[in-house]
C-alpha positions as CSV (number, residue, x, y, z in Angstrom):
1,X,41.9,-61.9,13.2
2,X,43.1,-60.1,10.2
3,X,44.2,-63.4,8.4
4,X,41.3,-65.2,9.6
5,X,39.1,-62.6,7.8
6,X,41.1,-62.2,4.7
7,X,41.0,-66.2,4.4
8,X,36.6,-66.3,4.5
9,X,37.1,-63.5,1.8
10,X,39.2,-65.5,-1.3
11,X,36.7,-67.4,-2.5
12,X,37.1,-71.5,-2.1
13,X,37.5,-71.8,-5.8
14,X,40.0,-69.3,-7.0
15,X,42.1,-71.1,-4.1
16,X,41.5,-74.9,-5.3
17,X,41.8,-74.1,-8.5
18,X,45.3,-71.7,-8.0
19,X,46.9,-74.2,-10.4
20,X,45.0,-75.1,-12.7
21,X,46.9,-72.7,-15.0
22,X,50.2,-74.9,-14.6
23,X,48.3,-77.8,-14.6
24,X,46.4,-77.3,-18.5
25,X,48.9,-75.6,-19.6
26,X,51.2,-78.7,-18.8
27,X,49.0,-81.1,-20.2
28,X,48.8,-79.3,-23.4
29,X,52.5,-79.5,-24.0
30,X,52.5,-83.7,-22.9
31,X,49.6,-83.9,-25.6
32,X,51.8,-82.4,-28.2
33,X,54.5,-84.3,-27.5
34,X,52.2,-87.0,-27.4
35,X,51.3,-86.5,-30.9
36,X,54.8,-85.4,-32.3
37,X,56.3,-88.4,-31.2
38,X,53.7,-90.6,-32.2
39,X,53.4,-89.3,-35.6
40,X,57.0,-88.3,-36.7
41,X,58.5,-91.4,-38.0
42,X,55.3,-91.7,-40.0
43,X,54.5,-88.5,-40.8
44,X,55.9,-85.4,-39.6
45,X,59.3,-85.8,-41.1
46,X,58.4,-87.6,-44.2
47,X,57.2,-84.5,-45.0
48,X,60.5,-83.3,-45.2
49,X,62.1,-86.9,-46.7
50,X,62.3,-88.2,-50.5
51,X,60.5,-91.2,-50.2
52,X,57.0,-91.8,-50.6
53,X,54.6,-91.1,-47.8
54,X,52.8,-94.5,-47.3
55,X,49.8,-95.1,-44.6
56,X,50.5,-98.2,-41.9
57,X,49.3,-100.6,-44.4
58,X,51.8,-99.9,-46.8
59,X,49.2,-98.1,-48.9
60,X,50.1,-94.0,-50.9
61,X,49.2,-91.1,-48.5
62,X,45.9,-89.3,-50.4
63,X,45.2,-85.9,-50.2
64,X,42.5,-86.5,-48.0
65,X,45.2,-87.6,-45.5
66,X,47.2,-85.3,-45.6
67,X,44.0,-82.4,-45.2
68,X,43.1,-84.6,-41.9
69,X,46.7,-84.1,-40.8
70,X,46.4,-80.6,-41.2
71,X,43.3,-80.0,-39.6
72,X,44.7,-82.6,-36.2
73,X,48.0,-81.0,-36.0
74,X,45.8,-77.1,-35.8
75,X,44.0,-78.4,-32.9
76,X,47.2,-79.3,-31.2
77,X,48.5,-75.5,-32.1
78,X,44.7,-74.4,-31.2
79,X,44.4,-76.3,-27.7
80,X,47.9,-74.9,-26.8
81,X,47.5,-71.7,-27.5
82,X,43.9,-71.6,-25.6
83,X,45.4,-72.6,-22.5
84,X,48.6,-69.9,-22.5
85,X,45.8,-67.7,-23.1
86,X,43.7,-69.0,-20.0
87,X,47.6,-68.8,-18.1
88,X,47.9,-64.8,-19.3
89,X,44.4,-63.6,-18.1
90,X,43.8,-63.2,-21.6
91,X,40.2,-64.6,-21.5
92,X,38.5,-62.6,-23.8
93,X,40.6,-63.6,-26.7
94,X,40.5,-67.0,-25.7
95,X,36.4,-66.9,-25.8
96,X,37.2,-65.2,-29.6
97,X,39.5,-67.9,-30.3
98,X,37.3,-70.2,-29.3
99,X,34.7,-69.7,-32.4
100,X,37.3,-70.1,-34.6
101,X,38.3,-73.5,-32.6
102,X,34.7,-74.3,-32.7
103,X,34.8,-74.9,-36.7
104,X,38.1,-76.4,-36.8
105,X,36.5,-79.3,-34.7
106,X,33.6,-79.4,-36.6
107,X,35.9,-79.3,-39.7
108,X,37.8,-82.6,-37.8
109,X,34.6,-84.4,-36.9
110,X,33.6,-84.1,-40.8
111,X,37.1,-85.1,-42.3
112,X,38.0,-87.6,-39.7
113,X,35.2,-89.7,-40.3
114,X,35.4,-89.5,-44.2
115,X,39.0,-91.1,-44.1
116,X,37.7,-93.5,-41.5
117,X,35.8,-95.0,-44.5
118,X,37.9,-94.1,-47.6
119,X,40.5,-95.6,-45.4
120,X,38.5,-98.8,-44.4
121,X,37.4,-98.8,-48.5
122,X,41.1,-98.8,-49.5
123,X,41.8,-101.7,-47.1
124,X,43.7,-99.7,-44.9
125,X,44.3,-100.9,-41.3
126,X,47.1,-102.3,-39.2
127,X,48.2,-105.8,-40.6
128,X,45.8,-108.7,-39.8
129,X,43.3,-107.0,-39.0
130,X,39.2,-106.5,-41.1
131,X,39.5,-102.8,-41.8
132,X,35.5,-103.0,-42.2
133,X,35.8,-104.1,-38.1
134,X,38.9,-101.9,-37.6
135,X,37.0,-98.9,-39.3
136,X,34.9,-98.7,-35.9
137,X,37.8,-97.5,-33.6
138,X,38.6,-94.3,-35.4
139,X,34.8,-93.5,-35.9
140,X,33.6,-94.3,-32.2
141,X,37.0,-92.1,-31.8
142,X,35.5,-89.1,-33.6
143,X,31.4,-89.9,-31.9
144,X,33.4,-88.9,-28.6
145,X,35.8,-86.1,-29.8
146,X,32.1,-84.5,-31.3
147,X,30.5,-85.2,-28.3
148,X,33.2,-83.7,-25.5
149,X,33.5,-80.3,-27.8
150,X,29.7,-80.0,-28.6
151,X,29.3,-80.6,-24.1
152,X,32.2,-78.1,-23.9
153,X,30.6,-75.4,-26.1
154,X,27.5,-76.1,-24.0
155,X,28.3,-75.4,-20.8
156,X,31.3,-72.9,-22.1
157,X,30.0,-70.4,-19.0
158,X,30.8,-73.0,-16.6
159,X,34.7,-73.0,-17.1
160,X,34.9,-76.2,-14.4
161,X,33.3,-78.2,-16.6
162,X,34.0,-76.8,-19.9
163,X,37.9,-77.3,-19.6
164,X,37.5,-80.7,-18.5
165,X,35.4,-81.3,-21.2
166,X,37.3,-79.8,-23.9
167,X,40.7,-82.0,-22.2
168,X,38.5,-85.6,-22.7
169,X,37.7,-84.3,-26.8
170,X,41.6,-84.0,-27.0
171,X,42.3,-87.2,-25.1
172,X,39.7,-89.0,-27.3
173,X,41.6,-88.5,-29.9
174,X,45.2,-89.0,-28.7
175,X,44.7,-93.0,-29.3
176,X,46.2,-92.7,-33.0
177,X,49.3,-91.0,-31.7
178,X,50.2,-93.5,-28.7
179,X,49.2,-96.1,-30.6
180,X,52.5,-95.3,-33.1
181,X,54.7,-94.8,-30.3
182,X,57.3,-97.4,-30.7
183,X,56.6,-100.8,-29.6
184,X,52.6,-99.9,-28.6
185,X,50.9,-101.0,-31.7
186,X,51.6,-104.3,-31.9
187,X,50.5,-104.9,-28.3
188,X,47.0,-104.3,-29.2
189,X,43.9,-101.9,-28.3
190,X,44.4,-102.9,-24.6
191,X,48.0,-101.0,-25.0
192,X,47.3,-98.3,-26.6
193,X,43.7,-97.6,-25.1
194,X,45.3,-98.0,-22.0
195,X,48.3,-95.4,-22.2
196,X,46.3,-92.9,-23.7
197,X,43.9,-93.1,-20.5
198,X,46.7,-92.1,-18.4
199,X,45.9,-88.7,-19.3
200,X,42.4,-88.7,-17.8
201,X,43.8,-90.4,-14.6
202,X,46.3,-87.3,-14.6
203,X,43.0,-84.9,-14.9
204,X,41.3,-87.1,-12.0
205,X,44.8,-86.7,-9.5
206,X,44.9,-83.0,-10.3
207,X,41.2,-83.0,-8.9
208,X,41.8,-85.0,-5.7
209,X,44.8,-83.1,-5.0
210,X,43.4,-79.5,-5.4
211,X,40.0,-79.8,-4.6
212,X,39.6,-83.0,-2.8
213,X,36.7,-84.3,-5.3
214,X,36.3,-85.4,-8.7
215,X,34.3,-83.3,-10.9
216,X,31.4,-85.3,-12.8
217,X,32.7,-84.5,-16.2
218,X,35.6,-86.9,-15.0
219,X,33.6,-89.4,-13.8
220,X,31.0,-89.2,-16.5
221,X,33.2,-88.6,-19.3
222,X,35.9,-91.3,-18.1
223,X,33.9,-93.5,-18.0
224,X,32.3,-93.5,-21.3
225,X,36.0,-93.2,-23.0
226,X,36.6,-96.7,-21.1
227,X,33.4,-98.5,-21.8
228,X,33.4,-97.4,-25.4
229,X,36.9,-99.7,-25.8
230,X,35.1,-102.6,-25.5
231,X,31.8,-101.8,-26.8
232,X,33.8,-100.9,-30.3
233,X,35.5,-104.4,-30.5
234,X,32.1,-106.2,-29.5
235,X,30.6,-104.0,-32.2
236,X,32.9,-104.5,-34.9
237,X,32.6,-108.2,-34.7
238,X,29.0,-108.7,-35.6
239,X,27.3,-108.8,-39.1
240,X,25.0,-106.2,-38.1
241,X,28.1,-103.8,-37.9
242,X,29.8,-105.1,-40.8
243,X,26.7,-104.7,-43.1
244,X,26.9,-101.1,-42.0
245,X,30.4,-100.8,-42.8
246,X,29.9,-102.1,-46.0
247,X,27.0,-99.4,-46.7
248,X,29.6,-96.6,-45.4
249,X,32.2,-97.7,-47.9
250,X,29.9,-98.5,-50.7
């Protein structure tokens, strides 16, 4: 009787969503390691090395790179830290925090789409490939990173959706790192699209398991990562998308 009572008392949400602290929290870490290992060999510990620090195309690192670098590897620390915060109860500083996250992804948006085109001006992109039609991947990249943090800010009082939200702006934007893991480049968008969807199936398994349903921003939001694949290559195929390109880098 006692138990039975106590049970209609917890409410259904604080129990489906018991770990949902272990479960963010873990996902941040994979995405960091996601990115670390991606972006070592080419990066990370070049910084450290003697040798020049040249971009996938063989072309000098500019400063512009190295700012957007800067400003990606503070949203890994940023994301990270958010979540322990969630983990520790420590929701007030997290909502402080989160203003401060706020302009660092508008900073990203802003910065990652001015070396999508300096880069695409410069010639930059992986070998074979138009960088006026490869120049569409990273922004289409940065459209949806803006779009899942401006959602997430949105609907910031409705922590279901605004931590799912804020999870598909990070994965948006994983691409560039898998896509350097060895051996994934060369397989193509397919690949690398692919692997770095894996994440969002992780968010979707976490759902059925602890709340038997996917949330919407998971359907939704899935499903516009996926479809914008191959919208981008059809896209960056036609004249009308190169004429714009060559406007952007002109």
């Amino acid at each position: 009787m006692t138990s039975a009572a106590v049970a209609r008392d917890v409410p259904h949400s604080s129990v489906a969503g018991r770990y949902d602290r272990v479960f963010y929290s873990g996902m941040a870490i994979v995405l960091a390691l996601t990115v670390i290992m991606g972006f070592a060999p080419t990066y990370y510990l070049r910084l450290f090395g003697e040798a020049p620090m040249t971009t996938l195309s063989g072309r000098p690192m500019s400063p512009l790179v190295h700012i957007h670098g800067a400003l990606f590897t503070g949203w890994l620390l940023v994301f990270f830290v958010q979540t322990v915060l969630v983990a520790a109860h420590r929701v007030r500083l997290h909502q402080r925090l989160g203003i401060g996250g706020a302009v660092l992804a508008a900073a990203m948006f802003a910065v990652g789409v001015k070396t999508a085109v300096a880069g695409a001006a410069a010639g930059s992109a992986p070998p074979g490939v138009d960088p006026l039609a490869f120049m569409a991947i990273p922004l289409f990249d940065m459209l949806l990173f803006g779009g899942f943090v401006t959602a997430a800010l949105l609907l910031r009082r409705n922590k279901e959706a605004h931590k799912r939200l804020m999870l598909l702006a990070y994965i948006s934007i994983i691409v560039a790192a898998v896509a350097r893991l060895p051996g994934v480049l060369s397989l193509g968008p397919p690949a690398f699209f692919g692997l770095s969807f894996i994440f969002v199936a992780f968010g979707i398994l976490y759902d059925l398991f602890s709340r038997r349903r996917v949330h919407k921003a998971y359907i939704w939001g899935g499903a516009l990562l996926i479809l914008s694949v191959p919208l981008r290559l059809v896209i960056s195929g036609t004249g009308a998308w190169h004429s714009f390109a060559e406007f952007l880098v002109s």
